[in-house]
C-alpha positions in Angstrom: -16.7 14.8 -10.2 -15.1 17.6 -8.6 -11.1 18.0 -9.7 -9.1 19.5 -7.2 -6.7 22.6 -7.8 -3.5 22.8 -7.1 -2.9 25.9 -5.1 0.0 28.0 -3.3 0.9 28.1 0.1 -0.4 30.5 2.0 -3.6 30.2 0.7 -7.2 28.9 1.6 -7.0 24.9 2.6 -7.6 22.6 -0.7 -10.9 21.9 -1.5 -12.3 18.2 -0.3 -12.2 16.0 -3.4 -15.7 14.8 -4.1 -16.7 12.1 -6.3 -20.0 11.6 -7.1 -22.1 11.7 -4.0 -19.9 12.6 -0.8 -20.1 10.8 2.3 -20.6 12.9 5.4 -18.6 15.9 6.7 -17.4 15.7 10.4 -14.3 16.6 12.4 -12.4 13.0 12.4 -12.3 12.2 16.3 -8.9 10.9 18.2 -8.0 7.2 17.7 -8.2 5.6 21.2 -4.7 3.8 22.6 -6.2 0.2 22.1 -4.8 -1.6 19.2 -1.8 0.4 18.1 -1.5 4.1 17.3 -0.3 5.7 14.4 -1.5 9.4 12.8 -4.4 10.2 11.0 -2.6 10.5 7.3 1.2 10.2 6.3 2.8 10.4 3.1 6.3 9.9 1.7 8.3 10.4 -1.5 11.7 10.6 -2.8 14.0 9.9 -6.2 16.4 7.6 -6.5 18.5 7.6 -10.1 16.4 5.4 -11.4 13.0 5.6 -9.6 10.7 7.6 -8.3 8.5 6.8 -5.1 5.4 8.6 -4.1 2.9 6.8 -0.9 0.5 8.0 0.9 -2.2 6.2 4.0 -5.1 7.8 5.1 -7.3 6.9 7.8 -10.9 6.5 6.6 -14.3 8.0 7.4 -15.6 4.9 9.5 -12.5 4.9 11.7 -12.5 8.6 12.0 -16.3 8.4 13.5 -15.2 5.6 15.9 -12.2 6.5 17.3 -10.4 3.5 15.6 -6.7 3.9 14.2 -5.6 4.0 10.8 -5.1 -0.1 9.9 -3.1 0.3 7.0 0.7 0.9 6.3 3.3 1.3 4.2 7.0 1.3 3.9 9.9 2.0 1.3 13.7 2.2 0.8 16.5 2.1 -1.2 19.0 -0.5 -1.4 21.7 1.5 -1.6 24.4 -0.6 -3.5 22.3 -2.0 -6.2 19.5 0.9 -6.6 16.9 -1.5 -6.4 13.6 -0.1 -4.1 11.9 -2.2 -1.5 8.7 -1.8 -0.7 6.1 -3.0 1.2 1.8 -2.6 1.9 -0.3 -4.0 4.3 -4.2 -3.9 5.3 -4.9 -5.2 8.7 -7.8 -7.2 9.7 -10.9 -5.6 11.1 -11.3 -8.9 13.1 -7.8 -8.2 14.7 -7.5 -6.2 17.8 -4.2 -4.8 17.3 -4.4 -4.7 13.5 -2.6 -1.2 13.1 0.8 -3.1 14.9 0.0 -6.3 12.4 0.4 -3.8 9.4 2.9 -1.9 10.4 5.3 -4.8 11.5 4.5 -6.9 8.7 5.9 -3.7 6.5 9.0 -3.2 8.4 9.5 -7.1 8.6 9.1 -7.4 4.6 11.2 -4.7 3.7 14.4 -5.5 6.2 14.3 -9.0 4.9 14.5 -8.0 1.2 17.1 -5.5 1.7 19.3 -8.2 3.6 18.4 -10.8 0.4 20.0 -8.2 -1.5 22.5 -7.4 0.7 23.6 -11.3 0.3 22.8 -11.7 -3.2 25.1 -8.9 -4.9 24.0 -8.2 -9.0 22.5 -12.3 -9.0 19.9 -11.2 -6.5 16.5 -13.2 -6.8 14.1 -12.4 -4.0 12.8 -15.7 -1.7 9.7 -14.5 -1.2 9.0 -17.3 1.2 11.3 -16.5 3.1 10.1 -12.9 3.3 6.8 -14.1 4.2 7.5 -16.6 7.0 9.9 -13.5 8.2 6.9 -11.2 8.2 5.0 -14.4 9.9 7.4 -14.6 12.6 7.5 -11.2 13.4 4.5 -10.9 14.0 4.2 -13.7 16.5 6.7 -12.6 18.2 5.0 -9.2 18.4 1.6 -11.1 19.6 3.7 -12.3 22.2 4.5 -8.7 23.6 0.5 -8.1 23.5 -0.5 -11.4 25.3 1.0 -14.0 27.2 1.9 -17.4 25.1 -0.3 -16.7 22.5 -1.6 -19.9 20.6 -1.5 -19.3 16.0 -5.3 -18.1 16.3 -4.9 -15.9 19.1 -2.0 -14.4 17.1 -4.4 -13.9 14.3 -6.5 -12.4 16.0 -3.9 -9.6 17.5 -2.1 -9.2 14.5 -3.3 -10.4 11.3 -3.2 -8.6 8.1 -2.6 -8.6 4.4 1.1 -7.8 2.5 2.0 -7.0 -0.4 6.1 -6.8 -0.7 8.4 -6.7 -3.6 11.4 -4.9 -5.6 11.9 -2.9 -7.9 15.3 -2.8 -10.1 15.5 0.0 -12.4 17.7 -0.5 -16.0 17.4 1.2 -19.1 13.9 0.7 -20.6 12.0 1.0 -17.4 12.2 -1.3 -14.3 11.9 -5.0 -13.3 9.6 -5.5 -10.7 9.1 -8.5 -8.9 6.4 -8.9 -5.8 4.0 -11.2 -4.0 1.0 -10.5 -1.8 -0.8 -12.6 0.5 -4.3 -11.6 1.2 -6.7 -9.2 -0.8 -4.5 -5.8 -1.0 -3.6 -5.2 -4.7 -1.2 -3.8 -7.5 -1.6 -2.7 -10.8 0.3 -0.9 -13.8 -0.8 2.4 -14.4 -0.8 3.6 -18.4 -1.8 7.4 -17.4 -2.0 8.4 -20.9 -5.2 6.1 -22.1 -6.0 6.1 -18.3 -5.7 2.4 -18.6 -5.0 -0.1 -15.7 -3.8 -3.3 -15.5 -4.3 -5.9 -12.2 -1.2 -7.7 -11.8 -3.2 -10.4 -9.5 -6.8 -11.9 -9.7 -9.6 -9.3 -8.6 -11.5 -10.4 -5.3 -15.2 -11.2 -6.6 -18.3 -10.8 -4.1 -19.4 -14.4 -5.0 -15.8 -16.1 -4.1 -16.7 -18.8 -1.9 -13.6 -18.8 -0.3 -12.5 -14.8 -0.5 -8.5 -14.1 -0.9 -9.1 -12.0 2.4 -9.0 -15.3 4.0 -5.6 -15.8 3.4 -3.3 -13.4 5.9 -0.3 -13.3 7.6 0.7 -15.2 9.9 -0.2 -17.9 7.8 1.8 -18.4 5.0 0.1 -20.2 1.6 1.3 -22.5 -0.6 2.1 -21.3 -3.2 2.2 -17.6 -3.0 0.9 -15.2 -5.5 3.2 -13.5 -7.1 4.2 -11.6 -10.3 7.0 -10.3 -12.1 7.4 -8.0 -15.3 8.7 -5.2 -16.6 7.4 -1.6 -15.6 7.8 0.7 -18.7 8.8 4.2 -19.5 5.7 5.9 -18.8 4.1 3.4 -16.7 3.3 3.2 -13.1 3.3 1.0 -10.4 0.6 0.4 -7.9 0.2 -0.9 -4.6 -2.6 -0.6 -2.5 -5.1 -1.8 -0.2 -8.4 -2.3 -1.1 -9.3 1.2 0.3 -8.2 2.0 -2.9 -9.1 -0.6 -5.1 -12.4 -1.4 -3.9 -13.8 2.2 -5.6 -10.7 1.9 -8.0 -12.7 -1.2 -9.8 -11.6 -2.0 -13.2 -10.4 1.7 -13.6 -12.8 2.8 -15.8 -14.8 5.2 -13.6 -14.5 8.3 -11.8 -11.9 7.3 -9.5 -9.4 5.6 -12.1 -9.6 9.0 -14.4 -8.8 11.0 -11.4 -6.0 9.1 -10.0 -4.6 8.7 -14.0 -4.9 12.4 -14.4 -3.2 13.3 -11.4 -0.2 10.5 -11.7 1.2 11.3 -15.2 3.6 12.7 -13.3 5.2 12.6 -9.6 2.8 14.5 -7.6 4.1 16.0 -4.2 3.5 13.5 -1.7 1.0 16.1 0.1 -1.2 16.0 -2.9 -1.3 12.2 -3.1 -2.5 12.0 0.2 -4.9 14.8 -0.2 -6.3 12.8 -3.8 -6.0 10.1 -1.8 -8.5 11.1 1.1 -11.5 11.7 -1.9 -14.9 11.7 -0.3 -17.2 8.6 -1.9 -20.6 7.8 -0.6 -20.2 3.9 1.5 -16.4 3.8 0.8 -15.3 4.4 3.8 -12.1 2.4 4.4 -8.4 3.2 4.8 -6.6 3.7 1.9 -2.9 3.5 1.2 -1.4 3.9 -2.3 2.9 3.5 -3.2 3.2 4.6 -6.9 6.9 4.3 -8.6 7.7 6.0 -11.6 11.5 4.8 -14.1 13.1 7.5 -14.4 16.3 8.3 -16.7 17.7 11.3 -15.9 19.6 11.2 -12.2 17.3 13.3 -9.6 18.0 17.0 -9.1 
């Protein structure tokens, strides 16, 4: 496995991060207009007193060779008045036409309806994620609407569907409370970094599933959702991503988990979560997105 170098601007690009055999080299080509545009790669991060938030999406290798968009996405914020983050994944459908809008608007949808829960809720604040999800739903019918005339549910499904994972994160004084739900087969785990050691926080998709969690998307809402909630530890991280990630992830025990558990002991800079992020692995070829928060006790600098 090759392990990338940190090195100082100015200098040579970083070298492409390798992992056992590489997929092909190429110069990614332009997304075309059709089905939503977004850029190749973006990456955010930030501190709050009590957190720290790194994410990063990259476009992958088969959507770079034909001309499709990036179909994941990601958003984040702070909830000002209570220091709690919201935050927000999503994977949309190859089967959906305008899957990068899906993703996108079922992100921004999530996270605006969490930070007006705890806009209502004060200090008592428990998250409906229900009625986060049928938010997230609506939104995106009335987004399919914008794309097609009267769309019936499965022609919104096949605009805009998509996965979502959403949740909050409160942070006290012995690590954070988290609390999120998904619907669909993006993912989250807890990240030990020091025994490299990770921990799923829902059920694995198996190959021989007869009926695969990938089924379930947005705009459908199931009954009942999966969701978790649990402490986050000093020292431990939190994980959401798509299954870009967690598809060569696995159970964390190979290449990819001692990379990514190397290189997320601590807050990277978001640039270098990306870059990890964008590794080069023979037939994984997907998008990935990855949001990583770390407690933190001191206040940020």
């Amino acid at each position: 496995m090759h392990r990338p170098q940190r090195q100082a601007e100015g200098t040579r690009p970083w070298n492409r991060v390798v992992i056992d055999v590489p997929g092909p080299r190429f110069e990614p080509t332009p997304p075309r207009l059709s089905g939503g545009t977004c850029p190749d790669a973006e990456c955010d991060g930030w501190s709050a007193p009590g957190l720290t938030l790194r994410s990063a999406s990259v476009r992958g290798e088969r959507h770079r060779y034909y001309r499709q968009p990036r179909q994941d996405a990601t958003c984040a914020v702070l909830h000002e008045e209570s220091g709690v983050v919201v935050f927000a994944v999503a994977d949309g459908l190859s089967s959906a036409s305008a899957a990068t809008i899906g993703a996108a608007e079922a992100c921004r949808a999530a996270v605006w309806a969490l930070h007006a829960q705890l806009d209502e809720g004060g200090t008592d604040f428990s998250p409906d994620f229900h009625g986060v999800a049928r938010h997230a739903a609506e939104t995106l019918h009335r987004q399919a609407a914008l794309l097609r005339r009267e769309p019936g549910p499965e022609q919104v499904e096949e605009l805009v569907a998509t996965t979502l994972v959403a949740g909050v994160a409160r942070p006290g004084g012995h690590g954070a409370e988290v609390s999120l739900f998904r619907i669909g087969d993006s993912a989250a785990w807890t990240l030990d970094p020091a025994r490299a050691r990770y921990r799923p926080l829902f059920p694995a998709k198996a190959d021989g599933d007869l009926v695969p969690t990938s089924v379930a998307a947005l705009p459908r809402v199931p009954e009942p959702l999966e969701r978790w909630s649990g402490r986050l530890a000093p020292g431990q991280v939190l994980l959401v991503g798509t299954d870009g990630f967690g598809d060569p992830l696995g159970d964390g025990d190979g290449q990819v988990g001692a990379l990514f558990a190397e290189h997320l002991a601590v807050p990277p800079p978001p640039l270098w979560l990306a870059h990890l992020l964008d590794f080069s692995r023979e037939t994984f070829d997907d998008d990935r997105t990855l949001l990583a928060l770390w407690p933190r006790s001191e206040a940020p600098r």
